[in-house]
MIDOSE-1310 file (N, C-alpha, C; in nm, 2 decimals, decimal comma, always signed):
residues 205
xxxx	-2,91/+2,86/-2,24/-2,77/+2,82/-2,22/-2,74/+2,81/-2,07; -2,77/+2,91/-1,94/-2,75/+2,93/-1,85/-2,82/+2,82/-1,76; -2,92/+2,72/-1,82/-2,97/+2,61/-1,78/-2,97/+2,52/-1,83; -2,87/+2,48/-1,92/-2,84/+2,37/-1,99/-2,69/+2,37/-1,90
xxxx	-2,58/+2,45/-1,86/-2,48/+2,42/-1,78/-2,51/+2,43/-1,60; -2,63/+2,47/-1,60/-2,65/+2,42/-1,43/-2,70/+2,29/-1,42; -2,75/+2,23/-1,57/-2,84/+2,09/-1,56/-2,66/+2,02/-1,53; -2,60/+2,06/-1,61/-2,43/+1,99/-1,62/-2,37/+1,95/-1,49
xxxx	-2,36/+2,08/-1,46/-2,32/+2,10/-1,30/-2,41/+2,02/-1,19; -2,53/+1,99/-1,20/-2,61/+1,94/-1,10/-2,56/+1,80/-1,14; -2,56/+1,77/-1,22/-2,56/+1,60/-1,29/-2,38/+1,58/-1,25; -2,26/+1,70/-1,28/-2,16/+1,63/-1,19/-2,15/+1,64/-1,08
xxxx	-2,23/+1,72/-0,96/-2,21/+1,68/-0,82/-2,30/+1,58/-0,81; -2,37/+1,51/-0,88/-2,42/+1,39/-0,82/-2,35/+1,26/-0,84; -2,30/+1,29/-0,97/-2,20/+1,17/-0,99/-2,07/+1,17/-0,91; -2,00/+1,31/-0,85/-1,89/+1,31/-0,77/-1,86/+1,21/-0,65
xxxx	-1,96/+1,22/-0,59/-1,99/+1,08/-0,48/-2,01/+0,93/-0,53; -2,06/+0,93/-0,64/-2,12/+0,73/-0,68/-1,91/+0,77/-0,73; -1,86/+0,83/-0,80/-1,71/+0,82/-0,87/-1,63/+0,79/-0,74; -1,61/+0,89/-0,62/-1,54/+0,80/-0,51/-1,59/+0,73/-0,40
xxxx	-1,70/+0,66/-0,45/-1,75/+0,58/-0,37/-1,71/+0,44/-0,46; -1,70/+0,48/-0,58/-1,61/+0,29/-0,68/-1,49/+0,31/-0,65; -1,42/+0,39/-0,63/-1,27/+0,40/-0,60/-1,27/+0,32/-0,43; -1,33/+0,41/-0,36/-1,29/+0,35/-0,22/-1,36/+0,24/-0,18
xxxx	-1,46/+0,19/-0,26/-1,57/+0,08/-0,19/-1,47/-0,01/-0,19; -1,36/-0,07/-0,23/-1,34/-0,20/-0,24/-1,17/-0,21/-0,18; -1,16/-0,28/-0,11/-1,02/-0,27/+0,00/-0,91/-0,38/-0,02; -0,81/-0,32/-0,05/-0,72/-0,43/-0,15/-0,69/-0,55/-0,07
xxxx	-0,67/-0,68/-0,13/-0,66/-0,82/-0,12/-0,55/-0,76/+0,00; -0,45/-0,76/-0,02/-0,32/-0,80/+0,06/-0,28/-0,93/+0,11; -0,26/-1,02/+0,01/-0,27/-1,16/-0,01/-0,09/-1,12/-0,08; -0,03/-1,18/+0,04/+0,09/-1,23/-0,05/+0,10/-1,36/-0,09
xxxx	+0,25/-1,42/-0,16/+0,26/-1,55/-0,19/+0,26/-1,68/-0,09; +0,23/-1,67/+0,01/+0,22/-1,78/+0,07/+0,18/-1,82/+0,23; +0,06/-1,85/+0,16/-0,05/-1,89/+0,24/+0,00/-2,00/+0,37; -0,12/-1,98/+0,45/-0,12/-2,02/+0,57/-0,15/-2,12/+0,62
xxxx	-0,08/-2,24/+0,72/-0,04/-2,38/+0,69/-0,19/-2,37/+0,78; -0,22/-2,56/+0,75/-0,32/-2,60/+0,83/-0,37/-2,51/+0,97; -0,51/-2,48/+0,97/-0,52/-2,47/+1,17/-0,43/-2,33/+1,19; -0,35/-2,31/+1,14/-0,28/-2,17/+1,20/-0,37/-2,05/+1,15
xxxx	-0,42/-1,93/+1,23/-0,44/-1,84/+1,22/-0,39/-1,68/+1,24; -0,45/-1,59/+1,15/-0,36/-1,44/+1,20/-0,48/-1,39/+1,22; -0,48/-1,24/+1,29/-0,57/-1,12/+1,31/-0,54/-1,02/+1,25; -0,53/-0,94/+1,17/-0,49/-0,84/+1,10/-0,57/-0,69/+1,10
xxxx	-0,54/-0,62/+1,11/-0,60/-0,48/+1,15/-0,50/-0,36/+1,03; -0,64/-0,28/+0,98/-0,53/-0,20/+0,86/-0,58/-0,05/+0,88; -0,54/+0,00/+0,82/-0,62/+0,17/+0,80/-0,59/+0,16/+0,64; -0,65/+0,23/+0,56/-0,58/+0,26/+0,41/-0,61/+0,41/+0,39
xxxx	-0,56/+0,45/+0,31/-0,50/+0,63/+0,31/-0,53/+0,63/+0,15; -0,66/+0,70/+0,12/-0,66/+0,78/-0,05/-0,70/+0,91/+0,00; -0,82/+0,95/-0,10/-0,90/+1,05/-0,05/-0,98/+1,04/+0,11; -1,01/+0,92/+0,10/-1,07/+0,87/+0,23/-0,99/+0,81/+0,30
xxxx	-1,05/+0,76/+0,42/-0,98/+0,66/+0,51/-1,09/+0,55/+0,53; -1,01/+0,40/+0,49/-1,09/+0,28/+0,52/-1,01/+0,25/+0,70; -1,07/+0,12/+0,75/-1,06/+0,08/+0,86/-1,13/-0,01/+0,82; -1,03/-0,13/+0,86/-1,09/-0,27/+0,85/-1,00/-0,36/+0,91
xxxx	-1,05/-0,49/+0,94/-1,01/-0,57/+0,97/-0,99/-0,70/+0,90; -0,92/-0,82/+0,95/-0,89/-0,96/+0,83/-0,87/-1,04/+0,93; -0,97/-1,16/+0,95/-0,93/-1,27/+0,99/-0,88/-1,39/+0,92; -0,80/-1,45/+0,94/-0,74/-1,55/+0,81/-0,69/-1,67/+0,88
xxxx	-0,72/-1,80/+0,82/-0,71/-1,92/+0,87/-0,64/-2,02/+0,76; -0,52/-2,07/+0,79/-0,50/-2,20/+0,69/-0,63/-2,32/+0,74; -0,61/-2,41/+0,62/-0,73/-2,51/+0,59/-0,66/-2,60/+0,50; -0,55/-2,60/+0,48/-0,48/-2,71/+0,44/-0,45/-2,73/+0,27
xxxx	-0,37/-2,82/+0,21/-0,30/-2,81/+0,09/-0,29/-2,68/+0,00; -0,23/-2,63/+0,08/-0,16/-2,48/+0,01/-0,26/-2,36/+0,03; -0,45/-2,39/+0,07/-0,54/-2,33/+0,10/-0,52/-2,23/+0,21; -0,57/-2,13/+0,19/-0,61/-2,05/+0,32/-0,77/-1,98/+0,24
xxxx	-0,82/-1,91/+0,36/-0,92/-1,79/+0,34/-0,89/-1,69/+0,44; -0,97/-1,58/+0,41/-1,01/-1,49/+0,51/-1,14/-1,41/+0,45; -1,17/-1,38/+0,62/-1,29/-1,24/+0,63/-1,24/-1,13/+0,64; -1,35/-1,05/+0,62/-1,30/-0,94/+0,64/-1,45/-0,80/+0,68
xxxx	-1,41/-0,72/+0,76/-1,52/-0,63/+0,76/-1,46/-0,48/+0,83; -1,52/-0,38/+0,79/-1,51/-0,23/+0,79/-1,56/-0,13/+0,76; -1,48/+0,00/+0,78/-1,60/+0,09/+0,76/-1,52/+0,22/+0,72; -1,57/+0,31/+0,64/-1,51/+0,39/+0,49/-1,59/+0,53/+0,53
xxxx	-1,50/+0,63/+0,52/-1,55/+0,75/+0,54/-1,60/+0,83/+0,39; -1,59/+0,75/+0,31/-1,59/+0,80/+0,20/-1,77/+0,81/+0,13; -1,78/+0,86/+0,08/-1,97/+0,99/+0,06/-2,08/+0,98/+0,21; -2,02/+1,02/+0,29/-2,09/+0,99/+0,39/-2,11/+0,86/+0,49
xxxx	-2,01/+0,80/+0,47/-1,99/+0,70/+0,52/-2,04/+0,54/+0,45; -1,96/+0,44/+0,45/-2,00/+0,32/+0,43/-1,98/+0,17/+0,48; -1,99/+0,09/+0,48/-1,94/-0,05/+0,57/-1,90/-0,18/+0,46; -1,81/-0,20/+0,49/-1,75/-0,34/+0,40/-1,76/-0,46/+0,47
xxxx	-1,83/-0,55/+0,37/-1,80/-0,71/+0,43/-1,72/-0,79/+0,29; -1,64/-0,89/+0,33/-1,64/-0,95/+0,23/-1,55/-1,12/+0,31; -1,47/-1,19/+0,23/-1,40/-1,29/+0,21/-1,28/-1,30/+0,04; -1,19/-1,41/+0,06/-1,11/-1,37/-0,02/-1,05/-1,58/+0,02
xxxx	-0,97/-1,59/-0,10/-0,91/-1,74/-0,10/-0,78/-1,74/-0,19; -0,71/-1,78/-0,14/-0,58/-1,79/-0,16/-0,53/-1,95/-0,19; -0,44/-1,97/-0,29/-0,42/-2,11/-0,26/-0,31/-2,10/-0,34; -0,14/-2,13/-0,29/-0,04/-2,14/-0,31/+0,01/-2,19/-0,44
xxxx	+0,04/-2,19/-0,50/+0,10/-2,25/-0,64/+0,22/-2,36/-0,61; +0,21/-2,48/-0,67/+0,32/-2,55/-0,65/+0,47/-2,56/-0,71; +0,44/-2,41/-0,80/+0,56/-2,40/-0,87/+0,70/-2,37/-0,80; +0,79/-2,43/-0,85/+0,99/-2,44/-0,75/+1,06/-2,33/-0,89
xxxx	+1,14/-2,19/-0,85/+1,24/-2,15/-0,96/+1,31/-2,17/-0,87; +1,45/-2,11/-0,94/+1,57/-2,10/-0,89/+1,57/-1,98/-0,82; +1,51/-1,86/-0,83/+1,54/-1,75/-0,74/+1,45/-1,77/-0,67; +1,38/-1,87/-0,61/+1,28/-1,89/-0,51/+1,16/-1,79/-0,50
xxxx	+1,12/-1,76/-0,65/+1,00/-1,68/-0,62/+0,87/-1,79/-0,59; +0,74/-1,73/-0,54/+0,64/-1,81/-0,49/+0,56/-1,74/-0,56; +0,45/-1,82/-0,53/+0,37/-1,79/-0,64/+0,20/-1,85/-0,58; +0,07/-1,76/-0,59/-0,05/-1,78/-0,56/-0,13/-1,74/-0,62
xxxx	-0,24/-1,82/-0,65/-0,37/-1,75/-0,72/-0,42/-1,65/-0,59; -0,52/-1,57/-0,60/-0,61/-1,53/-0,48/-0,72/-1,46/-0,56; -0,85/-1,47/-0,46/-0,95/-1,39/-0,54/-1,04/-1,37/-0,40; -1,12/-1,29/-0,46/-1,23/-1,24/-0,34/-1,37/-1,24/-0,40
xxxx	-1,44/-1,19/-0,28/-1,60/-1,08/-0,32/-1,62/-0,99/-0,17; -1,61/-0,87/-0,22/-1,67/-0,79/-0,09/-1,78/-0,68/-0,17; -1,83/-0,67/-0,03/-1,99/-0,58/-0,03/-1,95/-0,44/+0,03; -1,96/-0,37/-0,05/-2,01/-0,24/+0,06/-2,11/-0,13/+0,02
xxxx	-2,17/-0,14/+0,15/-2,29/-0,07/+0,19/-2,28/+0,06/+0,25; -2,33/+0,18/+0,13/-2,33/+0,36/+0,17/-2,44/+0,37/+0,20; -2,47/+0,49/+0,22/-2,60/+0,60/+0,19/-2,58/+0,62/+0,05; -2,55/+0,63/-0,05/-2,53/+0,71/-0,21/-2,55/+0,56/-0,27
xxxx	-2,49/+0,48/-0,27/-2,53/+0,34/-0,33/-2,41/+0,20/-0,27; -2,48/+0,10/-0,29/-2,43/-0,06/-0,26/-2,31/-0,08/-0,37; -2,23/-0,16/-0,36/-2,15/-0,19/-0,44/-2,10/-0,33/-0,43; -2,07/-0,47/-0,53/-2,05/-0,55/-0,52/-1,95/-0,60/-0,60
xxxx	-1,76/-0,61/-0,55/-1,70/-0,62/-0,66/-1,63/-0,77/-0,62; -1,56/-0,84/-0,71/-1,48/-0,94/-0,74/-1,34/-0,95/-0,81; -1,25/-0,93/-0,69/-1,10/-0,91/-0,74/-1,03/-1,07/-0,72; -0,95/-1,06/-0,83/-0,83/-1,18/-0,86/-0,74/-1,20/-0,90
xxxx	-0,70/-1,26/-0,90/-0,51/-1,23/-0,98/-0,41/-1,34/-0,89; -0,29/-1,30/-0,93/-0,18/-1,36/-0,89/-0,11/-1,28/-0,81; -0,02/-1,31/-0,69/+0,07/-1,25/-0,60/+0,22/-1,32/-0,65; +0,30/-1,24/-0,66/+0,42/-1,32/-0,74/+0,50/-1,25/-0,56
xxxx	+0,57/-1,33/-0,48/+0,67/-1,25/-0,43/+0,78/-1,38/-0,38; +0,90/-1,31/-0,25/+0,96/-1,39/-0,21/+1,01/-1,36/-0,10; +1,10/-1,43/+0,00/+1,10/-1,41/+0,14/+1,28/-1,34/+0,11; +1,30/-1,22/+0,12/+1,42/-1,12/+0,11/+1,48/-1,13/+0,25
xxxx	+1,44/-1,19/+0,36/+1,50/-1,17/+0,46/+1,63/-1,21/+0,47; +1,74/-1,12/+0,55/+1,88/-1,20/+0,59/+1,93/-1,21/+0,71; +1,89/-1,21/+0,77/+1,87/-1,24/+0,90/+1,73/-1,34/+0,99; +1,75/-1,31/+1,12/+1,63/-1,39/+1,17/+1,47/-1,34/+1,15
xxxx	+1,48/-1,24/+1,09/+1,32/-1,17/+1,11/+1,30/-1,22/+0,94; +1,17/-1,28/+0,93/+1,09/-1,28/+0,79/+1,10/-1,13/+0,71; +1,14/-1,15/+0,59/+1,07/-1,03/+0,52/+1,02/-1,06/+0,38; +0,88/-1,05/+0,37/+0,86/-1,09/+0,23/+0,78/-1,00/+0,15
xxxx	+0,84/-0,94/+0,05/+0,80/-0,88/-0,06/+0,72/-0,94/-0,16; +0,63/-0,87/-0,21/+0,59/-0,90/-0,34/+0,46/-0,84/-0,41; +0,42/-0,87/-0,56/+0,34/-0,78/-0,62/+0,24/-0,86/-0,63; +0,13/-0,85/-0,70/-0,02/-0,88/-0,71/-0,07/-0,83/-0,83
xxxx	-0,08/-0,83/-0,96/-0,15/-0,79/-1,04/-0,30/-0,86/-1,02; -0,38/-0,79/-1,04/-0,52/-0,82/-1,06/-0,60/-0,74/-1,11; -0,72/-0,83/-1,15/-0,86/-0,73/-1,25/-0,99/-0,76/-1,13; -1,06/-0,66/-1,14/-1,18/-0,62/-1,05/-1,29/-0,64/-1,14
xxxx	-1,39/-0,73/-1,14/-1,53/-0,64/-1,17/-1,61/-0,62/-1,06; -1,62/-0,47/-1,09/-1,72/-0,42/-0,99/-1,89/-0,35/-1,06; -2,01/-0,37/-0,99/-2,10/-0,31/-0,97/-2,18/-0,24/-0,89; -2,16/-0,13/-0,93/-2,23/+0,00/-0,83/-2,35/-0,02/-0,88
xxxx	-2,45/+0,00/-0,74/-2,61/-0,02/-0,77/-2,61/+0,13/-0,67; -2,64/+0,22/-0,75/-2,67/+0,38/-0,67/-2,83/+0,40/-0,65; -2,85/+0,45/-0,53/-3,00/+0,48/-0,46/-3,02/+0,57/-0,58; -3,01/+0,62/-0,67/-3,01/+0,71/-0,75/-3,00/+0,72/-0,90
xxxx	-3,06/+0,66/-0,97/-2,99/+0,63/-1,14/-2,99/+0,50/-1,15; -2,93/+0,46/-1,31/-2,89/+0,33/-1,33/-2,79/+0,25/-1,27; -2,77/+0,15/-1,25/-2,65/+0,05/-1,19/-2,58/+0,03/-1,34; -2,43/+0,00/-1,27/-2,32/+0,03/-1,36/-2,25/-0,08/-1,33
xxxx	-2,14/-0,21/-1,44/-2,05/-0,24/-1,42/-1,92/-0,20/-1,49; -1,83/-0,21/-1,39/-1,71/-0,19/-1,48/-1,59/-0,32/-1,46; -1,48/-0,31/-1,52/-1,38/-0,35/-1,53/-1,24/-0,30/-1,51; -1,19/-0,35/-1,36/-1,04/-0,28/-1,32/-0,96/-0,33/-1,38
xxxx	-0,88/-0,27/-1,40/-0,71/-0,34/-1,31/-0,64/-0,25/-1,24; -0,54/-0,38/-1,19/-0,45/-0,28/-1,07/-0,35/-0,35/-1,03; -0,27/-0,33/-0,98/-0,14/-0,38/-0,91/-0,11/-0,34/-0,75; -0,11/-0,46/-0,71/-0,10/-0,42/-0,57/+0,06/-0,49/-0,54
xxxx	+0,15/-0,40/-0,46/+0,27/-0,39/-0,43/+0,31/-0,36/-0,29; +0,35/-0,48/-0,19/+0,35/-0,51/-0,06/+0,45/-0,59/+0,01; +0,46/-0,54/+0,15/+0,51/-0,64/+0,19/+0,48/-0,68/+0,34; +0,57/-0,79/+0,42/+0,53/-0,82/+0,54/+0,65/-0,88/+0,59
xxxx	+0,70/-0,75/+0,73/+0,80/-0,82/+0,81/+0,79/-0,83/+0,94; +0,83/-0,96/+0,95/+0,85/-0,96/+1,11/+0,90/-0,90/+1,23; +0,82/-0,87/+1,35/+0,85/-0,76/+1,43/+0,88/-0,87/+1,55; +0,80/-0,94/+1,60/+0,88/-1,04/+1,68/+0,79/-1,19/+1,68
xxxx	+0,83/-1,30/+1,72/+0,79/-1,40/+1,73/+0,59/-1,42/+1,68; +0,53/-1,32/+1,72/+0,38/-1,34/+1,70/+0,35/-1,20/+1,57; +0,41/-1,09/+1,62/+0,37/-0,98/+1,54/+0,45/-0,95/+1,42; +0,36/-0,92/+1,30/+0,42/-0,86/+1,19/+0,38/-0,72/+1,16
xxxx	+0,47/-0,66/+1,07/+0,42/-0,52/+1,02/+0,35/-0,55/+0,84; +0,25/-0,53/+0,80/+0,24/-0,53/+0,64/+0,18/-0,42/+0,60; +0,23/-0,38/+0,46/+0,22/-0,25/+0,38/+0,20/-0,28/+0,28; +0,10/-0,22/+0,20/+0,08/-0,22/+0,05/+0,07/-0,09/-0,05
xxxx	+0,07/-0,11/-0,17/+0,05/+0,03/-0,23/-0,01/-0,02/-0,33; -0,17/+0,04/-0,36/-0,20/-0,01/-0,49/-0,19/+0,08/-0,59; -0,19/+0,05/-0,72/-0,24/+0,14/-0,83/-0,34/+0,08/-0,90; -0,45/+0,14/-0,94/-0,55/+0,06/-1,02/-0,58/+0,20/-1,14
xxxx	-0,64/+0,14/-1,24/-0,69/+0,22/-1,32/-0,82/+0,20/-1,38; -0,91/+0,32/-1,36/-1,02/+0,29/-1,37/-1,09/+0,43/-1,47; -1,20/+0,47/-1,48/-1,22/+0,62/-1,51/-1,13/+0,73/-1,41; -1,10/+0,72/-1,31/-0,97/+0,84/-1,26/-0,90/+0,73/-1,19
xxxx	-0,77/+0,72/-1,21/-0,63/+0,67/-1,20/-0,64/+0,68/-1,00; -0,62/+0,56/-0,93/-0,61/+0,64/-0,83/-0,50/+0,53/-0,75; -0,43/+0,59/-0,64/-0,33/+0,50/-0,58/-0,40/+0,49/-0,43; -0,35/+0,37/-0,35/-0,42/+0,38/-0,23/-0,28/+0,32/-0,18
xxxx	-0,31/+0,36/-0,01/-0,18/+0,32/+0,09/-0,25/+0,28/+0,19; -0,18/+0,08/+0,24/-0,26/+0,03/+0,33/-0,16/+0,00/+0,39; -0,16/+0,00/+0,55/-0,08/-0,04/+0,66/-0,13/-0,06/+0,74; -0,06/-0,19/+0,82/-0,13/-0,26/+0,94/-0,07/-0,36/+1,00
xxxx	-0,17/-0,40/+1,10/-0,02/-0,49/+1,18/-0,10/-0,63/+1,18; -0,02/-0,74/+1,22/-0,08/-0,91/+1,20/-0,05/-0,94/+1,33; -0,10/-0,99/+1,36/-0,09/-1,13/+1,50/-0,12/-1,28/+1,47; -0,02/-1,32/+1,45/-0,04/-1,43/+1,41/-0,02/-1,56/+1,56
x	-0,12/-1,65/+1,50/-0,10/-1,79/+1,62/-0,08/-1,95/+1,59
């Protein structure tokens, strides 16, 4: 009996690390509703706050009719450290309401690479928001529902896919003529429920 619950115990501290390493490996879109015109570019710089701390960066370029992309690359303190690369595409919706909501597809694929195992996920969804500002400074709000599939390939065991969802809830206001502030909050649900908090600043040109 006294070796059938240390086999228990040995098997959940191994899985404790591959569990928040699918949580943290993947670093939310932060794509709001409306993408970036031809030729214009931003710099973006974030930290995100769970159990761990990510650090990453986003470069992002319009490319014309309603298109944008971005890169993106970082690095995750989460089971001993890891590194993210990825990309993400956005492209505006041409839908007009009356309360001026906007509206975007967006999707991605990012990599990240631990010591405990690789991970390869693919987020998408829609960004519903709108520009709330009343005054001179931009302010625009808005949500993001999306589903994830991700695959963890662990130095250790079988490789696993699964199936997210999550809601990402954000926004972005202008601080002066080049600099913005943007914040997000996700919720996703997965085998443990978890919320993340991302903030960071834009330079846009």
């Amino acid at each position: 009996m006294r070796g059938l619950r240390l086999s228990c115990i040995s098997v959940a501290l191994a899985l404790t690390p591959l569990t928040a390493f699918a949580q943290a490996g993947v670093t939310p879109l932060l794509t709001g509703p409306v993408p970036l015109v031809r030729r214009s570019t931003e710099f973006r710089g974030y930290v995100t706050i769970e159990e761990e701390i990510d650090l990453f960066g986003i470069y992002r370029r319009g490319i014309g009719q309603g298109f944008d992309f971005g890169i993106r690359a970082g690095y995750s303190d989460v089971a001993d450290g890891a590194f993210h690369l990825g990309g993400d595409l956005r492209y505006g919706l041409p839908w007009e309401t009356e309360s001026e909501l906007r509206f975007a597809l967006a999707g991605g694929l990012q990599f990240t690479f631990g010591d405990v195992a690789n991970l390869i996920a693919v987020p998408f969804g829609i960004s519903i928001g709108a520009d709330v500002g009343t005054g001179e400074r931009a302010v625009i709000l808005y949500g993001l529902p999306h589903l994830t599939v991700e695959r963890i390939d662990p130095d250790v065991g079988d490789s696993d896919s699964e199936l997210e969802f999550g809601v990402e809830m954000g926004s972005q206001i202008e601080l002066t003529r080049v600099l913005d502030f943007s914040g997000a909050l996700t919720v996703a649900t997965n085998d443990d429920d978890h919320v993340e908090l991302a903030l960071g600043l834009i330079y846009r040109r």
